[in-house]
C-alpha positions as CSV (number, residue, x, y, z in Angstrom):
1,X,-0.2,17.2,1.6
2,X,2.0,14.3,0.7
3,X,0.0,11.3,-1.3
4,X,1.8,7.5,-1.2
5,X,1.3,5.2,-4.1
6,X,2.3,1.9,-4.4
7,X,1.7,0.2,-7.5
8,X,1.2,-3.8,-6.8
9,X,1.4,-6.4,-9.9
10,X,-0.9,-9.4,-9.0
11,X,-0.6,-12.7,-10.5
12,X,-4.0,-13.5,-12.5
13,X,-6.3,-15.7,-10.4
14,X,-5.1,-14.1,-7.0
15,X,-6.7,-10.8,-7.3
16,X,-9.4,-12.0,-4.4
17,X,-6.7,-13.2,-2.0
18,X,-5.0,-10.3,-2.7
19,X,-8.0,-8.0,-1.8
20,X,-8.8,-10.4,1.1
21,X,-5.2,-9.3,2.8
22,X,-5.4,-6.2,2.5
23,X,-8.9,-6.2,4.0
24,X,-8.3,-8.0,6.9
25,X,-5.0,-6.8,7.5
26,X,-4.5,-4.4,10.6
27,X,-2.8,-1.6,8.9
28,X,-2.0,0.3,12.5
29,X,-2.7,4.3,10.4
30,X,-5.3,4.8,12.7
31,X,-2.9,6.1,15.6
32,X,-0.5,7.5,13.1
33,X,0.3,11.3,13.7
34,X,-0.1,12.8,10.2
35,X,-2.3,10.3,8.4
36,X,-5.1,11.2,7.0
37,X,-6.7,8.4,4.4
38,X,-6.1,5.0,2.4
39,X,-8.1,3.7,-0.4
40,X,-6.6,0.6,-2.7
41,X,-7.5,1.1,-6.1
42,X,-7.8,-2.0,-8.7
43,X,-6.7,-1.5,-12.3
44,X,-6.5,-3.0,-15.9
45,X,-6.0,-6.5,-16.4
46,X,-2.9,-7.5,-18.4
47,X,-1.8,-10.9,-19.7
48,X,0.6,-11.8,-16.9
49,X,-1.1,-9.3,-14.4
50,X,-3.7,-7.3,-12.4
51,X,-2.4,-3.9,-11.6
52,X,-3.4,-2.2,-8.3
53,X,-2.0,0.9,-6.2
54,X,-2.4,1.6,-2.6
55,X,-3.2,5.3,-2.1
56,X,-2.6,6.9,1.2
57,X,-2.7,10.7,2.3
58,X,-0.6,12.4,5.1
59,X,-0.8,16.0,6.4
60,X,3.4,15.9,5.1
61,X,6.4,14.3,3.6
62,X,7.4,14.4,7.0
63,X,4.7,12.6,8.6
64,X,4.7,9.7,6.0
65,X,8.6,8.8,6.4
66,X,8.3,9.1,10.1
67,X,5.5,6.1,10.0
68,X,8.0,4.4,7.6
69,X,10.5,4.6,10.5
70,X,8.0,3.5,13.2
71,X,7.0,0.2,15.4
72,X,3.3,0.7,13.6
73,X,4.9,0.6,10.1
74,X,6.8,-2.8,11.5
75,X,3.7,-4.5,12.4
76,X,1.6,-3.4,10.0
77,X,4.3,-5.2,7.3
78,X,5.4,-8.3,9.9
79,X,3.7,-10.7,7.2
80,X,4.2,-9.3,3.7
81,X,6.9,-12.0,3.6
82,X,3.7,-14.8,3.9
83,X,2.0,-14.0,0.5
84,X,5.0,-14.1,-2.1
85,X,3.2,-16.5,-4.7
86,X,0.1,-13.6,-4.8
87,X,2.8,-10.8,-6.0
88,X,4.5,-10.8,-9.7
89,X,7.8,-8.7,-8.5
90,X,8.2,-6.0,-5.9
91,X,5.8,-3.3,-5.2
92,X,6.5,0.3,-7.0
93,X,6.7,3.3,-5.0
94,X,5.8,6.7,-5.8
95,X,5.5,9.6,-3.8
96,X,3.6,13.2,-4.9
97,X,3.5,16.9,-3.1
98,X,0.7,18.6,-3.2
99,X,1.3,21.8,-5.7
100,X,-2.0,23.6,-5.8
């Protein structure tokens, strides 16, 4: 099992327009070979920020950079581009192997 994480600093007073994206966004994972579940996860509140993680599960390391590398990962991220003013910085990725 291979478990994605990006870590997402949102400006304060955006957090709704934030969530709203992601909710209506079509994320393609469905058809993905591999993927097994997503959950966004909302976190502390800082002065400048709100701190929230995507969290996705795939069967493998494998079958998560293959979607990275795929048409469905391209259209799922054809409009990240649209919301820059929502985000403070880039996302932070972090990827963890199942051990036990």
């Amino acid at each position: 099992m291979f478990i994605a994480m990006n870590r997402f600093k949102i400006r304060p007073g955006k957090e709704e327009e934030f969530e709203r994206i992601w909710r209506e966004r079509d994320t393609h994972l469905d058809q993905v070979p591999g993927f097994k579940t997503f959950t966004l996860l909302r976190g502390p509140e800082g002065e400048d920020h709100t701190l929230y993680a995507s969290h996705t599960i795939w069967n493998s390391r494998a079958d998560f950079e293959a979607w990275t590398k795929s048409e469905a990962f391209r259209l799922a991220h054809k409009n990240a581009g649209d919301h820059s003013g929502v985000y403070l910085g880039h996302p932070n990725f972090e990827g963890f192997e199942s051990v036990l």
